[in-house]
N, C-alpha and C positions, 0 to 999 in steps of 0.2 A: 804262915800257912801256905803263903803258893810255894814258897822251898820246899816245905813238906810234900806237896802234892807233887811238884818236879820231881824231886826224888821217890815218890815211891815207884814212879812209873818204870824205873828201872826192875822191880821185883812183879810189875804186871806177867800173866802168863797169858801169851799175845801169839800160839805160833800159826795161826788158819790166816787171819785179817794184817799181823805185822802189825797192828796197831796199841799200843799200849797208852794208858790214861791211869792217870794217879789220881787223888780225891785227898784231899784233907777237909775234917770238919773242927771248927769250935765249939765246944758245949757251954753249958748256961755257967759250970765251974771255970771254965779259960784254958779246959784242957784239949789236946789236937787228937783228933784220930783218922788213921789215914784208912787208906783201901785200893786196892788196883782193879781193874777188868782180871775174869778170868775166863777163857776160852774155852769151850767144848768142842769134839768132833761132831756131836750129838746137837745141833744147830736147831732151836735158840736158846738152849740148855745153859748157858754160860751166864753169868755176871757180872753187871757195872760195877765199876770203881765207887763210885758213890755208894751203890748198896752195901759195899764191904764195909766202907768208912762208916757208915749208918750202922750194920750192926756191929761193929767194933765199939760206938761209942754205948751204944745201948749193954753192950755186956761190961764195960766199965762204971755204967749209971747213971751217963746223961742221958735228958731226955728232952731236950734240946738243942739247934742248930742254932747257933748265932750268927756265926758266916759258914761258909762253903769256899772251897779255893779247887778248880778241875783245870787238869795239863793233859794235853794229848800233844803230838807233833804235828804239823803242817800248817799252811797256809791257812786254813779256814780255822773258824775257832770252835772250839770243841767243846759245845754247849752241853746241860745233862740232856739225857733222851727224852723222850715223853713222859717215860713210866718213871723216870729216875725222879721230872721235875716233878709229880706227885710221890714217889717217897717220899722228895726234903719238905714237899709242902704239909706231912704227918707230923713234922716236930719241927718247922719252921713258920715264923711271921711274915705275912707277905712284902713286909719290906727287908729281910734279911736279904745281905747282901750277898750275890755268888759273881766271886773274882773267876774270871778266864786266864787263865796262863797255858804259854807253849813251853818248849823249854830251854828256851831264853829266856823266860819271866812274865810278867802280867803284860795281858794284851788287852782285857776292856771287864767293866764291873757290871753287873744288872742288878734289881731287886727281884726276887720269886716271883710277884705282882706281875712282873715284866717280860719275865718268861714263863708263867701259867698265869695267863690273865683271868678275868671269871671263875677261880676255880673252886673245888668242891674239897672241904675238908673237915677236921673232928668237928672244927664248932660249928659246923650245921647239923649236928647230930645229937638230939639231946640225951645226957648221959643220967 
């Protein structure tokens, strides 16, 4: 998965910020689906990498994250944003794990729990 997610970052379209990020997810079947950032001039119009990889696995029929694997470049680690870490938390366990990789490789692992603590999701919503 973090190979997955290094690599996609090459097909991010990254040209405002120069910043590209890959995303790979596991589904609940053990299949990968990735997703890149994708920039607009039209600012905040553009889309995470994560959200890609989300609906990519969703149009294939998971409906589950099992792990997450996110690559960006630099020094600091390139955590999901806010709003990305409540997508994964729509079809994520709060202990699923989300690997950080640059792109050299894995840099440090978190659980969902860990990076949205407290938070608000389906099953508190009775269906």
């Amino acid at each position: 998965m973090i190979k997955a997610a290094i690599a996609a970052m090459a097909s991010a379209y990254a040209p405002y910020s120069g910043f590209s990020v890959g995303a790979a997810i596991r589904d609940e079947h053990g299949q990968i689906h990735t997703g890149v950032n994708v920039e607009n001039a039209a600012y905040p119009q553009g889309s995470c990498a994560e959200a890609g990889a989300i609906a990519a696995m969703i149009m294939a029929g998971g409906r589950q994250i099992t792990a997450i694997s996110v690559a960006g470049k630099g020094d600091l680690l390139c955590t999901p944003c806010g709003g990305c870490r409540q997508r994964i938390r729509e079809f994520a366990a709060l202990k699923t794990p989300i690997f950080i990789a640059d792109e050299n490789g894995f840099r440090q692992a978190f659980t969902l729990d860990t990076l949205l603590p407290h938070s608000f999701g389906p099953d508190h919503l009775e269906r």
